[in-house]
N, C-alpha and C positions, 0 to 999 in steps of 0.2 A: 628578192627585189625590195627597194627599201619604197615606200609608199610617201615618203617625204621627203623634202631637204628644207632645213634649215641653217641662216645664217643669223650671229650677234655681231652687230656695229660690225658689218664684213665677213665676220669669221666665222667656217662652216663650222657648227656645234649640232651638226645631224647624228653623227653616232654616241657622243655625251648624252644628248637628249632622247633617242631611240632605249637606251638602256634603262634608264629612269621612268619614261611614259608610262602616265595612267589614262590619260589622256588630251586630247586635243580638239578644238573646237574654232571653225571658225564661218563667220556671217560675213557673206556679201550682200547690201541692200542696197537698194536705188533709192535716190534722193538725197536732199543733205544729212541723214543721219549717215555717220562714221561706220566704214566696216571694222568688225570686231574679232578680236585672235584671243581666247584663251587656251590656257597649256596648265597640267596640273602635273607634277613629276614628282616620283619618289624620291624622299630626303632620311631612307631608314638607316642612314650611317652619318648622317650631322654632316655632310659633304658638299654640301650645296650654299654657297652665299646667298641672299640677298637681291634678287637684281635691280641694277640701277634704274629710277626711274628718265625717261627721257630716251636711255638708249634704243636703240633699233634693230627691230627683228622683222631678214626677209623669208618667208614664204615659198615651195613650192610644194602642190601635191601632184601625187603618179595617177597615172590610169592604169586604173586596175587589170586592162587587158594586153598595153606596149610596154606599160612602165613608162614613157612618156611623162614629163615633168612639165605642169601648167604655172605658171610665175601668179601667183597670190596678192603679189602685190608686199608693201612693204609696213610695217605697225612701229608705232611707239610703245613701250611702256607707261603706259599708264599708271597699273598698281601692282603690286605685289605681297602676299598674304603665307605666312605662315603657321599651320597645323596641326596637329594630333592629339590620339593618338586614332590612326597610324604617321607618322611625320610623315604630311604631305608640303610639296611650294605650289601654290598658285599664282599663275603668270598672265596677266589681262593687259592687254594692249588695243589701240583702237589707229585707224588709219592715220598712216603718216600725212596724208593727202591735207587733213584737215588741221592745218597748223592754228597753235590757240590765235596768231594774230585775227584771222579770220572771228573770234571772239569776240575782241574788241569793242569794248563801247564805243560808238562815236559821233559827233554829230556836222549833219552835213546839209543839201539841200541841194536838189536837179532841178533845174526850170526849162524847160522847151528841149529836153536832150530825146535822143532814139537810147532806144533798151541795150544797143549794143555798145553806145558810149560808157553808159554806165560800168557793163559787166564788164570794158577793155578797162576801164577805171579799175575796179576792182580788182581783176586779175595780177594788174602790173604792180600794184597796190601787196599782192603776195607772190609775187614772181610764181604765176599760173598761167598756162598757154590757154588758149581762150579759144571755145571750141563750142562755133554757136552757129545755127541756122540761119541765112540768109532773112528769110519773110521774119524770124523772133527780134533779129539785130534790126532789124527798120520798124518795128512799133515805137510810136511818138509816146513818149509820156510828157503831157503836159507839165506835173509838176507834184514832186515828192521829196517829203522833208524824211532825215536820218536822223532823231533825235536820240543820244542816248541810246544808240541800237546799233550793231555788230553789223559787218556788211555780211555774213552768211545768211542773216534777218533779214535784211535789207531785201537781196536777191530771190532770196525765197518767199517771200511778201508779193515781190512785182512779179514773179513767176505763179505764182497761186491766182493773182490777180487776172491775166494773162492764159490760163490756163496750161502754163509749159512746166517743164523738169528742172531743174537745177542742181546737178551734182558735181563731184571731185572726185575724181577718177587719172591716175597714170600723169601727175601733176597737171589735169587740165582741168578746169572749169566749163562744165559744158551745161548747155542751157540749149535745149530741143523740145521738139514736140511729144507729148508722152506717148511711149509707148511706137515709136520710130523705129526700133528695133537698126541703130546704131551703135558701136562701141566706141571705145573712148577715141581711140584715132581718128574717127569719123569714117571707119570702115564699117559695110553693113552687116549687121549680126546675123548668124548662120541661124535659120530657123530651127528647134531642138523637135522631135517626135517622140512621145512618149504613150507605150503600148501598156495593156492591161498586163500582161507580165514582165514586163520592165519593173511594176511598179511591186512594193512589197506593202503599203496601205495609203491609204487615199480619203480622206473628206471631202466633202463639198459641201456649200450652201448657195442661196441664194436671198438675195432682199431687195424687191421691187421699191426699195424706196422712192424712185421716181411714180411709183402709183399716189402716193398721198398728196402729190399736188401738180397742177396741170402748164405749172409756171412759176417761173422763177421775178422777183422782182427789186431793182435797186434804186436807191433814191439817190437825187444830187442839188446843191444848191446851184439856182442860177440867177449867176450876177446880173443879168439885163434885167431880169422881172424885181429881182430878191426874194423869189418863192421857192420851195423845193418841190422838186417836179420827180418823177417816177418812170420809170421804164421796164415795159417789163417783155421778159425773152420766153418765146413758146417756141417747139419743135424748131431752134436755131435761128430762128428769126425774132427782131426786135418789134416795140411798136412805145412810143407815149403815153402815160396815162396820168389822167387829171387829180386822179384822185387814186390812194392802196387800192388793190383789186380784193376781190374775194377769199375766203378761205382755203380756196384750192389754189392760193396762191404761196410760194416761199421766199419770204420778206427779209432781204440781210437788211439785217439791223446799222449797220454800219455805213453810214452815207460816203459817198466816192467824192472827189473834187471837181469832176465834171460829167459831163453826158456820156462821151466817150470811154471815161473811165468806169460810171456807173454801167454799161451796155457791157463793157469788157469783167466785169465782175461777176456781172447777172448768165454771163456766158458760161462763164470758167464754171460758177458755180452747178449749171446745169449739167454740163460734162461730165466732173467729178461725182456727180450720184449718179449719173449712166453706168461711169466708168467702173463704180464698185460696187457694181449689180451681184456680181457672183466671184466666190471665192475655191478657189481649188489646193488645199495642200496636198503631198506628195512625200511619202521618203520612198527611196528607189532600193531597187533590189541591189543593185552596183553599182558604186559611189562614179559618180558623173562632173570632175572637178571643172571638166572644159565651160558646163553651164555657168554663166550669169547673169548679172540682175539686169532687167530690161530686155530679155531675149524674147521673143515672141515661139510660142509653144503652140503645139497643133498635139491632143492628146484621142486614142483610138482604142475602142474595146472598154471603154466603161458604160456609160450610158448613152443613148440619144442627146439627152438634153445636156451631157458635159461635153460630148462630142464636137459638139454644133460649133460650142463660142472658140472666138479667134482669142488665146490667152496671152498676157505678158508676166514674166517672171519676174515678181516685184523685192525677193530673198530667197536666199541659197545658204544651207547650213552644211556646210563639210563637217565628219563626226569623225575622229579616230580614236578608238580605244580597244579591249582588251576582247571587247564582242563585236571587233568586226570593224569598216569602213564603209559607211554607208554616205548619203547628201539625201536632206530634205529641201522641198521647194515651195515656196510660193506662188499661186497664180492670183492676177484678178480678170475679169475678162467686164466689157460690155453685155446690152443689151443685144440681141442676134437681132 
């Protein structure tokens, strides 16, 4: 049973590169970093060219129990590296999805637009289907300049701001709530269970960073006074303040353009230290291709305290080589 297929610029090159394999490697992450494909293959008879950068390589791995074929998705060439001794080629690729235009310097400015005009901009802007939640597309942004800055920045700025997701995925630009436990169609992601013998080793940790302060707070200037006024967000709710709070408070240094944006900043930011209260990695006793990034995980038979938390799979490492097929995972979960 072959445990892969691979295609170049179309053409199945599964059994060429089956022959050769030292091995294979590849990362699904959530968020705007690029999923990642490396391949390293035997070159011990000088047989092997060069590959071209640009070209494209699709993706599929087996399940190790139907043989079943999961579609990976699709990679560019990136780089390619030549070695020995023993003469190895190395092959790095990173997602098609994320075309360099999306790089782009540029500069621009939105004044009174919602967050979904922007991202329809954007997408058509890279011929990307635009695949975004209702309540995310109706936030007002007052007003945000693009100086000099990529709209994958752009996006990912107003989504950090906001406290939402922003990835590229299955040519879509999707922009949701973290941790939705949707895939890129906008169909809902199959929850994953994973048992204490499923697993072949496991870390955890944890960091109460929300213990070293009791509130979060953001400044903004305001045009009617001309003074800069403060807001600061506790247990999800906002309130005014006259003056910085105390030291059990955490101050973005970074002032907003308005009340609304400083309130929406002070937010996201409190989330985001909830959200990466605890960390769970994983490689699995059998490799598990069907998992990816953003799936929500319910994990049984470790401890009490890992058990508890509701996890989201934030990377997924498919490994093939000469010891085996295995997938490591990522989690991070909230506070319970």
């Amino acid at each position: 049973m072959n445990l892969f297929k691979l295609t170049i610029e179309g053409i199945d090159r599964t059994a060429q590169v089956e022959q050769r394999l030292i091995s294979l490697s590849m990362t699904d992450k959530s968020g705007t970093e690029a999923d990642e494909l490396s391949i390293t293959l035997s070159d011990h008879d000088a047989a092997l060219p060069l590959p071209t950068k640009g070209n494209q390589i699709r993706l599929w791995l087996a399940m190790p129990d139907t043989g079943d074929m999961i579609d990976k998705g699709t990679f560019t060439i990136d780089e390619a590296e030549h070695s020995g001794t023993p003469d190895q080629l190395q092959i790095r690729a990173k997602s098609a999805d994320f075309k360099s235009s999306l790089k782009v310097k540029r500069s621009a400015s939105y004044h009174q637009h919602k967050l979904g005009e922007i991202a329809q901009t954007v997408a058509k802007r890279h011929e990307l289907i635009l695949a975004m939640e209702d309540s995310a597309a109706g936030i007002a942004v007052d007003h945000i300049d693009q100086h000099r800055e990529s709209d994958i920045n752009l996006l990912t700025r107003l989504c950090d701001q906001y406290g939402l997701l922003c990835t590229i995925k299955a040519g879509r630009l999707i922009i949701k709530s973290i941790g939705n436990g949707q895939a890129p169609s906008g169909a809902a992601l199959a929850p994953i269970t994973i048992t204490r013998q499923s697993g072949d080793s496991h870390r955890y940790s944890r960091a109460d960073r929300t213990s070293d302060y009791d509130e979060t707070t953001a400044s903004y200037h305001d045009d009617k006074t001309g003074k800069t006024k403060h807001i600061s967000v506790k247990d999800g709710k906002s309130k005014p303040m006259d003056a910085l709070p105390n030291d059990k408070s955490h101050v973005l240094t970074k002032p907003a353009k308005s009340k609304d944006e400083a309130v929406s900043k002070a937010k996201a930011s409190a989330n985001k230290k909830t959200r990466q209260v605890a960390n769970f990695d994983l490689t699995l006793a059998v490799a598990r291709p069907d998992i990816i990034a953003d799936s929500p995980a319910t994990v049984r038979g470790f401890r009490p305290y890992i058990d508890e938390h509701q996890w989201t799979v934030v990377e997924v490492t498919h490994d093939l080589s000469g010891s085996g097929y295995s997938t490591g995972i990522k989690c991070e979960a909230g506070l319970v």
